[in-house]
C-alpha positions in Angstrom: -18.1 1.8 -16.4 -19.7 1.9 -12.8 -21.1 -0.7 -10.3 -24.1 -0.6 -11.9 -23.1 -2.6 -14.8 -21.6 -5.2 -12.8 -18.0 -4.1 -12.3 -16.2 -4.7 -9.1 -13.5 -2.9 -8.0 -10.0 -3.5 -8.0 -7.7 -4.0 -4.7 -4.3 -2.5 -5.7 -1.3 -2.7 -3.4 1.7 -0.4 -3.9 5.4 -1.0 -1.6 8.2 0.8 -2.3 11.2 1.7 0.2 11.3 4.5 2.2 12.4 7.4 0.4 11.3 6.3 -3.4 8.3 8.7 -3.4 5.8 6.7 -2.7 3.6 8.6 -0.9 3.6 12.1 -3.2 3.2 9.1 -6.2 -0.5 7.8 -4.4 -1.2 11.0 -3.2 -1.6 12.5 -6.7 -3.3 8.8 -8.0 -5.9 10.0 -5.7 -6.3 13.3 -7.2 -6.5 12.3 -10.6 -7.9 8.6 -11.1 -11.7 8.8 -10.7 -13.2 6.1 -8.4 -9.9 5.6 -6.2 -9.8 5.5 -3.1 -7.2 4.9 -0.2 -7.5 1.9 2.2 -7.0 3.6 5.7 -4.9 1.3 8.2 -5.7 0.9 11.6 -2.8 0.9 14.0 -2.1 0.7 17.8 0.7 3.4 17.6 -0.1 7.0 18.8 -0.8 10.0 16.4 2.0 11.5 15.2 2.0 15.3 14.2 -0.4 16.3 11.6 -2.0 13.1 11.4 -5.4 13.1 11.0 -7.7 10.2 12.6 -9.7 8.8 10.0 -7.5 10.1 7.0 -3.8 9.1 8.0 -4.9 5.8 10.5 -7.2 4.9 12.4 -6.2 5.0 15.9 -7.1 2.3 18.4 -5.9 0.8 21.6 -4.0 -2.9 21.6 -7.0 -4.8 23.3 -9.1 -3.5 20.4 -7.2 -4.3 17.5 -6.6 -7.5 19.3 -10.3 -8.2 19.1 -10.7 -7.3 15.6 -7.9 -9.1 14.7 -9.2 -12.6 16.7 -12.8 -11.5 14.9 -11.5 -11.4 11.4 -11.8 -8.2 11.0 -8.2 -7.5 8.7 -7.6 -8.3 5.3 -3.7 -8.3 6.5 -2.3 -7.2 9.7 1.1 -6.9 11.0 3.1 -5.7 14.1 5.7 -3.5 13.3 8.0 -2.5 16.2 6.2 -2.1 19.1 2.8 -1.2 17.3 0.1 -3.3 15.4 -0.9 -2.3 11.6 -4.1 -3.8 9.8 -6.2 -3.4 6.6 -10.0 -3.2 7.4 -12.1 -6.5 5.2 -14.9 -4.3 5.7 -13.8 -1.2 4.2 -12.0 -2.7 1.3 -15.0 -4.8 0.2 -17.1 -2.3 0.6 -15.6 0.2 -1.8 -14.7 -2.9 -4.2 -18.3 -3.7 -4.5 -19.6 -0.8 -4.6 -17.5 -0.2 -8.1 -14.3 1.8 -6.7 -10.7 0.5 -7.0 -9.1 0.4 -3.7 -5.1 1.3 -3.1 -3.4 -0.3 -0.4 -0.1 1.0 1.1 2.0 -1.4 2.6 5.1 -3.1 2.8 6.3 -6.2 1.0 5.6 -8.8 4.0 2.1 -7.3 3.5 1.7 -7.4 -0.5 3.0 -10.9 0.0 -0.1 -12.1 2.4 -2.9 -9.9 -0.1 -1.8 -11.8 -3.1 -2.3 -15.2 -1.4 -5.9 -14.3 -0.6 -6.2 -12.4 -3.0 -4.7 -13.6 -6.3 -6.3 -10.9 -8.6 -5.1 -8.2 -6.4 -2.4 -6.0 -8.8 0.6 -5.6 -7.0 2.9 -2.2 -7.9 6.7 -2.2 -6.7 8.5 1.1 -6.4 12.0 1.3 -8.0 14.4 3.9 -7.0 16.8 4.9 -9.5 19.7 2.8 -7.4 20.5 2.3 -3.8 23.1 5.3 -4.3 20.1 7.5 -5.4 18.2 6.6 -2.5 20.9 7.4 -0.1 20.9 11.0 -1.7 17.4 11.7 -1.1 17.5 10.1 2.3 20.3 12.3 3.1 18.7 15.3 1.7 16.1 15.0 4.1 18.2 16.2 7.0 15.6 14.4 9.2 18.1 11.4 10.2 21.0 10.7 11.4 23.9 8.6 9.0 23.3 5.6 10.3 19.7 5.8 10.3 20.5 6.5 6.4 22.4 3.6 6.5 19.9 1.2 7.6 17.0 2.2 5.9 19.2 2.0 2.2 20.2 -1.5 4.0 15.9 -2.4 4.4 15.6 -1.3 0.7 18.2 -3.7 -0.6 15.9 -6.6 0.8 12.6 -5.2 -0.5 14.0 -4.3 -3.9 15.3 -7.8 -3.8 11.6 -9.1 -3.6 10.4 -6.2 -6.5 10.1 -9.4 -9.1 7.2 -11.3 -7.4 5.2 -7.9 -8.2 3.0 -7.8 -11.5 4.8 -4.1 -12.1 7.7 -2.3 -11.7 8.0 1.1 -11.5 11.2 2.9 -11.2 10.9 6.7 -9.9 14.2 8.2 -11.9 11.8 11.4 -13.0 8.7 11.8 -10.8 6.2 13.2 -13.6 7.1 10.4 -15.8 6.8 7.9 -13.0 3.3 8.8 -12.2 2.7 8.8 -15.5 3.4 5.0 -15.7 1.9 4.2 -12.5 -1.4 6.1 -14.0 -1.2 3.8 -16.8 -1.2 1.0 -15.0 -4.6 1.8 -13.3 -6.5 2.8 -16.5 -5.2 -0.7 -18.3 -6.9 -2.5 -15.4 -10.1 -1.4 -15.5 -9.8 -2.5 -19.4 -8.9 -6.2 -18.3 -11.7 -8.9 -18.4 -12.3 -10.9 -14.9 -9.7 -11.2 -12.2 -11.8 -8.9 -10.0 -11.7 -8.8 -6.1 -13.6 -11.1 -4.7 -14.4 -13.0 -1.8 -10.7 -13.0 0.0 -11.2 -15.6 2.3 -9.5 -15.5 5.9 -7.1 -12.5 7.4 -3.8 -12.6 6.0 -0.9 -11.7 8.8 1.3 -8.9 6.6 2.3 -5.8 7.2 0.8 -2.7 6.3 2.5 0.4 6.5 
């Protein structure tokens, strides 16, 4: 089914903590669910290595985002430490009406303020296996220090903690088989009657990631 039959797009928002596999789990959604596409953040923070304007963020200055912000320009937006995150109206509801499901990255703060303007939005929670798990795999990185492990597992009890006002749950004990759930997810959606995008009314102040 395309847009030319009438079907809007989707808006599908996925959290998970840090270290669950989030981001190799959307990455391959992208490669293999047709008419997908990712909603790219803008944010006030500088470039980190490897990131790519345009693909990873888009990168703008404070007074800009500021003005976008004050101009309704987000969907959700959110400061985050010392930076500002926000999820382009424009580019959502463009993809949306043009027939293409959009996937939104962000954090549960965020989901939280797209489901209130946007109450057919499908919202996807990331399990880990268990907090010890996590810890594991956050260790196994060798990219932090122990108690930067410690309070990131700490971060994850809370957002786990708020998993249940998400439609699914996904728990990520076997990668292939979690993507294989989360795929399933997508295709049953675009079976559903209704409950499309639509008009989401004013910005919602979230938290993208």
């Amino acid at each position: 089914m395309s847009s030319e039959s009438g079907r809007a797009g989707d808006l599908f928002v996925i959290s998970a903590p840090s270290g669950t596999g989030k981001t190799t789990l959307a990455r391959r959604l992208l490669q293999e669910v047709e008419r997908l596409v990712f909603s790219v953040s803008h944010t006030t923070r500088a470039p980190r290595a490897g990131e790519v304007e345009g693909i990873d963020y888009y990168f703008v200055d404070r007074p800009r985002f500021e003005r976008m912000a004050a101009d309704g320009e987000f969907l959700e937006w959110a400061e985050v430490g010392d930076a500002l995150y926000g999820t382009s109206r424009r580019t959502v509801e463009r993809a949306t009406s043009a027939g293409q499901d959009v996937l939104l990255d962000v954090d549960t703060q965020g989901a939280a303020a797209i489901r209130r303007l946007v109450p057919g939005a499908i919202l996807i929670f990331i399990m880990p296996p268990g907090l010890d798990a996590l810890r594991q795999r956050l260790r196994d990185r060798g990219s932090e220090s122990a108690e930067a492990v410690e309070r990131r597992v700490g971060l994850a009890a809370g957002e786990i903690a708020r998993a249940g006002s998400y439609d699914y749950v996904v728990v990520n004990d076997d990668l292939g088989a979690a993507f294989e759930r989360l795929k399933a997810i997508f295709l049953a959606a675009r079976c559903r009657t209704g409950g499309r995008f639509g008009d989401p009314g004013g910005p919602a102040r979230g938290g993208a990631q």
